[in-house]
C-alpha positions in Angstrom: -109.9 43.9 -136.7 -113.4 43.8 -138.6 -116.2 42.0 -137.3 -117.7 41.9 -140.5 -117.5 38.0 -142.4 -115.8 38.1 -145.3 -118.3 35.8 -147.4 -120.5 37.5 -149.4 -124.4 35.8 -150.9 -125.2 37.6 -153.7 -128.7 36.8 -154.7 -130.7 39.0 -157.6 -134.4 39.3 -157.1 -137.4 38.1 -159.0 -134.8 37.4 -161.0 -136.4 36.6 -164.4 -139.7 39.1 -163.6 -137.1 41.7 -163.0 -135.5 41.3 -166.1 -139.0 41.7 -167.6 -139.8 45.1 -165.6 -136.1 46.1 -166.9 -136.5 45.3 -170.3 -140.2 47.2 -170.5 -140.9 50.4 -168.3 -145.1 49.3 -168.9 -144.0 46.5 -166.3 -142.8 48.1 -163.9 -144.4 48.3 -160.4 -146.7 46.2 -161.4 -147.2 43.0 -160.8 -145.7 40.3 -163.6 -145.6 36.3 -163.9 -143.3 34.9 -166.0 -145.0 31.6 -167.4 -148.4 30.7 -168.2 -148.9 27.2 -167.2 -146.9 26.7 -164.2 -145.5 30.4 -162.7 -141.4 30.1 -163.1 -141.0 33.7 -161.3 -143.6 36.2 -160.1 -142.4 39.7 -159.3 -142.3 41.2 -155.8 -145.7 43.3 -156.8 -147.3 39.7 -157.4 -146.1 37.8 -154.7 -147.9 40.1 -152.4 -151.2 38.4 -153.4 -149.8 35.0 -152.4 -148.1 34.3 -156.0 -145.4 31.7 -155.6 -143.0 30.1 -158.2 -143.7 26.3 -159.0 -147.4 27.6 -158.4 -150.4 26.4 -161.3 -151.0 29.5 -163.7 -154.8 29.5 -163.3 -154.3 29.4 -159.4 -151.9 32.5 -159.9 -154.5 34.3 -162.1 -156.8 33.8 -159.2 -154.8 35.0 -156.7 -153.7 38.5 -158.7 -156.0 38.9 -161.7 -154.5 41.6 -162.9 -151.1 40.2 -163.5 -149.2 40.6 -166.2 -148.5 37.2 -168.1 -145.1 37.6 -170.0 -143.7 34.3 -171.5 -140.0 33.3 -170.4 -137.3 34.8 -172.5 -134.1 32.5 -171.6 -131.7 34.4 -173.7 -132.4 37.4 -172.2 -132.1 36.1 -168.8 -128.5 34.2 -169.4 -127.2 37.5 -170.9 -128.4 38.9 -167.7 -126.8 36.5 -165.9 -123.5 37.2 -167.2 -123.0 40.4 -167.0 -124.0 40.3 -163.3 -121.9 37.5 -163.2 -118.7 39.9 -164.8 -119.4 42.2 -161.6 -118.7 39.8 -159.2 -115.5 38.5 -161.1 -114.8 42.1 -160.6 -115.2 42.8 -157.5 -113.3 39.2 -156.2 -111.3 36.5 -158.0 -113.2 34.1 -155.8 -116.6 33.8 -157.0 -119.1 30.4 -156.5 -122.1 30.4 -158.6 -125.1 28.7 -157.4 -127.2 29.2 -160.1 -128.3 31.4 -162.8 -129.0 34.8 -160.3 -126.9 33.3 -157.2 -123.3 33.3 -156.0 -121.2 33.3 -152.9 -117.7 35.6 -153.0 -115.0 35.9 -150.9 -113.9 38.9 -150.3 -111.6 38.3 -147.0 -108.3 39.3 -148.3 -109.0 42.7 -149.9 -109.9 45.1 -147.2 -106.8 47.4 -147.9 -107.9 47.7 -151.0 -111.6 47.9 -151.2 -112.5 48.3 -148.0 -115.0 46.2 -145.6 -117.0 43.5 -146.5 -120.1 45.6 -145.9 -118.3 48.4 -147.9 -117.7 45.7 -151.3 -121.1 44.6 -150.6 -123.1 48.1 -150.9 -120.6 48.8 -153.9 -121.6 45.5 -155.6 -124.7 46.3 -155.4 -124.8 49.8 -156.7 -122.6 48.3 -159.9 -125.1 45.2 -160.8 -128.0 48.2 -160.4 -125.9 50.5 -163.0 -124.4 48.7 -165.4 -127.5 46.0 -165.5 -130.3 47.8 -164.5 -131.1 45.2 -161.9 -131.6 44.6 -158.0 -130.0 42.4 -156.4 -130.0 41.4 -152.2 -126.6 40.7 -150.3 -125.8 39.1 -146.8 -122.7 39.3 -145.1 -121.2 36.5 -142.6 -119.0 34.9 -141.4 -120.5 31.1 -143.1 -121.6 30.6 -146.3 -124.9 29.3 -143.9 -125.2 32.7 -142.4 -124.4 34.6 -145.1 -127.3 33.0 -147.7 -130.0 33.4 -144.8 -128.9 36.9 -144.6 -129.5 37.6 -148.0 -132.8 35.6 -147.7 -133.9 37.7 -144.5 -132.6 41.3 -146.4 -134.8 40.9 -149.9 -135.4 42.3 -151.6 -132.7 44.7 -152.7 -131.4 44.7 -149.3 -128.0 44.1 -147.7 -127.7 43.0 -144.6 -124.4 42.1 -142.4 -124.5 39.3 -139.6 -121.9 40.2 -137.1 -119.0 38.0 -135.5 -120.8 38.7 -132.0 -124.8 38.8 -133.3 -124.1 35.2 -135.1 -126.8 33.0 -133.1 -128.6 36.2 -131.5 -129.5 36.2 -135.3 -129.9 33.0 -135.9 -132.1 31.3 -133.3 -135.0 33.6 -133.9 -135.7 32.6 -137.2 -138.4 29.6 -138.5 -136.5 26.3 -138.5 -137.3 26.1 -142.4 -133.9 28.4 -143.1 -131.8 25.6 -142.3 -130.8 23.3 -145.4 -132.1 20.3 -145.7 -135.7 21.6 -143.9 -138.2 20.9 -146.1 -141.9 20.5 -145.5 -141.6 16.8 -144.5 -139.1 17.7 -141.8 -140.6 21.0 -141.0 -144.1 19.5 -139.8 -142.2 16.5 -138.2 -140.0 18.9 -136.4 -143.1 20.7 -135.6 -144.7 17.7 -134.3 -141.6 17.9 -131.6 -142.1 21.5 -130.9 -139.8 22.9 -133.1 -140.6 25.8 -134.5 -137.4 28.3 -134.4 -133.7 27.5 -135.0 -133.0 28.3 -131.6 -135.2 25.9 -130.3 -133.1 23.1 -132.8 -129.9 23.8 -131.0 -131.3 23.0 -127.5 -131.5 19.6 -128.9 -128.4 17.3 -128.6 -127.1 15.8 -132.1 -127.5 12.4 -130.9 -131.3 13.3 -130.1 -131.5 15.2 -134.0 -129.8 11.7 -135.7 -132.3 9.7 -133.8 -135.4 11.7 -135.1 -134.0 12.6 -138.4 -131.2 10.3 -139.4 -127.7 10.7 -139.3 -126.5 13.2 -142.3 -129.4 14.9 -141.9 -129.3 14.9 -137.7 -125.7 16.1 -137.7 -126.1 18.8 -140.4 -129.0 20.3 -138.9 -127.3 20.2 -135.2 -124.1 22.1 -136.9 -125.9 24.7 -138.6 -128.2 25.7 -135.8 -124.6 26.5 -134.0 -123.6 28.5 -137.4 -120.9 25.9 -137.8 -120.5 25.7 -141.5 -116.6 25.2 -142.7 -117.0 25.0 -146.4 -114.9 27.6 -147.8 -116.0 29.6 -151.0 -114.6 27.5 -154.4 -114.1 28.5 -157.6 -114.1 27.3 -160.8 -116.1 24.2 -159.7 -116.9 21.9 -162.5 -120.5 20.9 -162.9 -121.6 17.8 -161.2 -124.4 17.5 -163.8 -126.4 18.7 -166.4 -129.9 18.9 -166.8 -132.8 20.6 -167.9 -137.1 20.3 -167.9 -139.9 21.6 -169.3 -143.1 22.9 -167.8 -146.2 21.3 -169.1 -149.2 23.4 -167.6 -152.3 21.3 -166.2 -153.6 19.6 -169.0 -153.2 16.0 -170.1 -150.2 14.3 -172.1 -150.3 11.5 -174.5 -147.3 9.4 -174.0 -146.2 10.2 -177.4 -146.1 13.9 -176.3 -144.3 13.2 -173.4 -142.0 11.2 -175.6 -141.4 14.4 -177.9 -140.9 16.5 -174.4 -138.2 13.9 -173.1 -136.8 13.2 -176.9 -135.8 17.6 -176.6 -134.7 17.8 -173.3 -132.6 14.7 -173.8 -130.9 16.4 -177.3 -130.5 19.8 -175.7 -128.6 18.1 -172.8 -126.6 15.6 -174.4 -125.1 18.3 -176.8 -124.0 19.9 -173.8 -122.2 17.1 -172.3 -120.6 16.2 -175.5 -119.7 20.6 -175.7 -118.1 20.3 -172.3 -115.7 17.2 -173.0 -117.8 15.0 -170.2 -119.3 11.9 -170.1 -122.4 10.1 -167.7 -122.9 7.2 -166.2 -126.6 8.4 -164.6 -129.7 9.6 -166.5 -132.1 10.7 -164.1 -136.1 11.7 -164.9 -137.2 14.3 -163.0 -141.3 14.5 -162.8 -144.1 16.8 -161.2 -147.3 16.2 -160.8 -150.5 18.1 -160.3 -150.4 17.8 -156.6 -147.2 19.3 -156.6 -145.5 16.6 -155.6 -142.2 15.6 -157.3 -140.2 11.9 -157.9 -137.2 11.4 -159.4 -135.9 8.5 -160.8 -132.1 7.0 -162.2 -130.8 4.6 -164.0 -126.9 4.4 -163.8 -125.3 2.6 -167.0 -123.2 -0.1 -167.6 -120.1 2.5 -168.4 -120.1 5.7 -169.2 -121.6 7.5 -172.4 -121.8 10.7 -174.1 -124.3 9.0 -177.0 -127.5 10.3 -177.3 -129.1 7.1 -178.5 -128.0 5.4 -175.1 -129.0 8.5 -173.1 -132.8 8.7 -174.5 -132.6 4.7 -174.4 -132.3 5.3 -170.8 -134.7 8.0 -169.9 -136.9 6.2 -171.9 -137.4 3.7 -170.0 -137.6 5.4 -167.0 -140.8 7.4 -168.1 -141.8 4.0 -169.1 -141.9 3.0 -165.7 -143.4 5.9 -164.4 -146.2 6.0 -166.4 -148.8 4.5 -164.2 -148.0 7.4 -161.5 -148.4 9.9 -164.6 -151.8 8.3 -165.7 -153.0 8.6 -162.0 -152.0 11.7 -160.6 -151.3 14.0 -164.3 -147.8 15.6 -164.9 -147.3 19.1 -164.9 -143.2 18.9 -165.5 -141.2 16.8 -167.3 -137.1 17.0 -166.8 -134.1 14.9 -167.4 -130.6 15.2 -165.7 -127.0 13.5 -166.6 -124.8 13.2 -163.5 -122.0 11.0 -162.2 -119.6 12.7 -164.7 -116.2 12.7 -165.9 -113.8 13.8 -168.7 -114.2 11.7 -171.9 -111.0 10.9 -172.2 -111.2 8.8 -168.7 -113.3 6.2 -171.1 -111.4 2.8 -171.3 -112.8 1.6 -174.5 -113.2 -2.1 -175.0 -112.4 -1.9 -179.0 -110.3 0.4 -180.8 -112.4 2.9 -181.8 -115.3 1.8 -180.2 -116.6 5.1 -178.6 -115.4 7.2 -182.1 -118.0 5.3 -183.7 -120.4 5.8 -181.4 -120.6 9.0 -181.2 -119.6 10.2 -184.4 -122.9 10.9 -185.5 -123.8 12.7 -182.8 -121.0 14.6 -182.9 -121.6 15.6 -187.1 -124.8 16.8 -186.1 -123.3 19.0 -183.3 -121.4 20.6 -185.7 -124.5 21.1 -188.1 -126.6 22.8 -185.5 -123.3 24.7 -184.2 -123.2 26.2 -187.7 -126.5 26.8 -188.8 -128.6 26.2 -185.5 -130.2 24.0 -183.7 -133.5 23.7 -185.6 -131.5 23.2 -188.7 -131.1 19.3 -188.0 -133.9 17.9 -185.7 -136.1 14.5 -185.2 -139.0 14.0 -187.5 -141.5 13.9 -184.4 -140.1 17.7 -183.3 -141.3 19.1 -186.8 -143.4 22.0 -186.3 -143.2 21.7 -182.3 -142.2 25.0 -179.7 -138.6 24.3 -179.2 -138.7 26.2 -175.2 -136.6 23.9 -173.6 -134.2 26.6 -172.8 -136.1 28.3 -169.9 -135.8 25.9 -167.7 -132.1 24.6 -167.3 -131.6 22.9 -163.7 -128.6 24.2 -161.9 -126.2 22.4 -161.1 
């Protein structure tokens, strides 16, 4: 009997600087960030001057002044993305993916035919490296938990297996921010406590953790310190929103730019609700500011809506409302989400034809940028605007 997990966390590096390095030999082994205003990846030659995604361009600059600024290329990265994505389907009928460059597999019922977790793993790799010309890092464990700080401890272009017996010997060594959920806020008030390790979070009783952190977060944290994590790898989730933002860079906005900003996220993302059959009930606004801190905010509607005139009406007003935090602290990312979905043919209208009506314009100009692209029908304030929206579409 193996004592090798049979989950699987797949997780390519750098991802999008690493596409860059692929895509031009000048790049590689040297250091590259992608993005100018706000860095969206940094290879691993940059972050060993302290580069960091989410991290101000000019501070990057600073940091490694003789990086390599590339601008993002989304289409290159989603093609990426699938075909690494085709290796995993591949290798296991049951694949999870996280995000763009992350997934979780389960490979637990094929070791007659392909051999030992650690065995698919190693071959998994070798395929993404061959037939995509990227690296990619892979933890093995027994929990999806154990198996995604694995991959996180193995990076980059690493594969590391956790076994049945080393679980919490492991584990407990490791800084308390690898457990989900540990943030910075909970870090330092963890730290406050003495908690520094994982290890030294198990030694505390849940009751104790629910008392100092609250109860979903108190009994989460208490399980995974154990490396009790039952959540079974699931495929063919269905999205549980959709979403996308923009990076702004440093300097200031109008609020008729930001207007524009929100007006193209909100077009981009609608069109992709109404492409996937769904409908919302929640538009949420998703903001950054120059201090790097982040607030979200929602608005959940009276029923649920795949028009784009309710959606921006929405989100509208929630930047509206946020405008005196933008005005004091400066914004540095602007995003929009749609969540609390379901099928559109759950809708029960009110009128006959209520919702056709609706949306039928929206769903005419679909078919209008569908044919002849999506700059071939577009708002009179998006003339002659960067239409970049596409680099930054949140996960799910």
């Amino acid at each position: 009997m193996t004592d090798e997990g049979p989950i699987l966390h797949a997780d390519l590096d750098s991802f999008y600087a690493s596409v860059e390095q692929r895509d031009d030999p000048r790049l590689r082994g040297r250091p590259v960030i992608v993005g100018g205003g706000v860095v969206l990846a940094a290879s691993y030659e940059a972050k060993a001057y302290g580069v960091r995604t989410a991290m101000g361009g000019r501070q990057a600059r600073r940091l490694c002044p003789h990086a390599v600024v590339v601008p993002p290329r989304m289409s290159a990265y989603s093609a990426a993305s699938k075909a690494v994505f085709a290796v995993f389907e591949d290798t296991t009928p049951w694949v999870e993916g996280l995000s763009i460059d992350e997934a979780f597999l389960d490979v637990g019922g094929l070791a007659k035919v392909a051999g030992r977790p650690s065995v698919i793993g190693e071959r998994l790799r070798r395929e993404v490296a061959e037939r995509v010309g990227l690296p990619i890092t892979v933890g093995v464990a027994r929990t999806k938990f154990l198996a995604k700080v694995a991959s996180r401890v193995a990076k980059p272009d690493g594969l590391l297996v956790v076994p049945h017996d080393g679980e919490l010997a492991f584990l407990h060594p490791l800084p308390v921010e690898v457990v989900w959920g540990v943030g910075k806020v909970t870090a330092e008030k963890l730290r406050t406590r003495g908690i520094r390790t994982v290890g030294q979070l198990a030694e505390y009783r849940e009751l104790d953790l629910v008392s100092m952190l609250g109860r979903a977060s108190g009994r989460q944290m208490h399980a995974l310190s154990h490396n009790h994590d039952p959540r079974r790898v699931t495929m063919g989730r269905r999205r549980r929103s959709i979403g996308a933002q923009r990076a702004l860079g440093r300097g200031r906005r109008s609020p008729e730019e930001l207007d524009v900003v929100l007006l193209t996220i909100v077009d981009r993302i609608a069109r992709r609700l109404r492409a996937a059959h769904r409908v919302c009930r929640t538009v949420t606004l998703r903001l950054r500011f120059a201090d790097f801190t982040r607030v979200t905010r929602s608005q959940t509607l009276h029923e649920p809506t795949a028009g784009t005139e309710t959606i921006v009406a929405a989100a509208r007003a929630l930047l509206a409302a946020a405008m005196p935090l933008i005005y004091d602290r400066g914004i540095t990312l602007l995003g929009a989400s749609l969540s609390n979905l379901d099928d559109d043919t759950a809708i029960q209208l009110a009128l006959p034809f209520e919702r056709e009506r609706a949306t039928a314009l929206d769903t005419a100009l679909d078919s209008v940028r569908e044919k002849f692209g999506r700059a071939s029908v577009t708002r009179a304030v998006q003339l002659g605007r960067p239409d970049d929206l596409e680099m930054l579409m949140l996960p799910d």
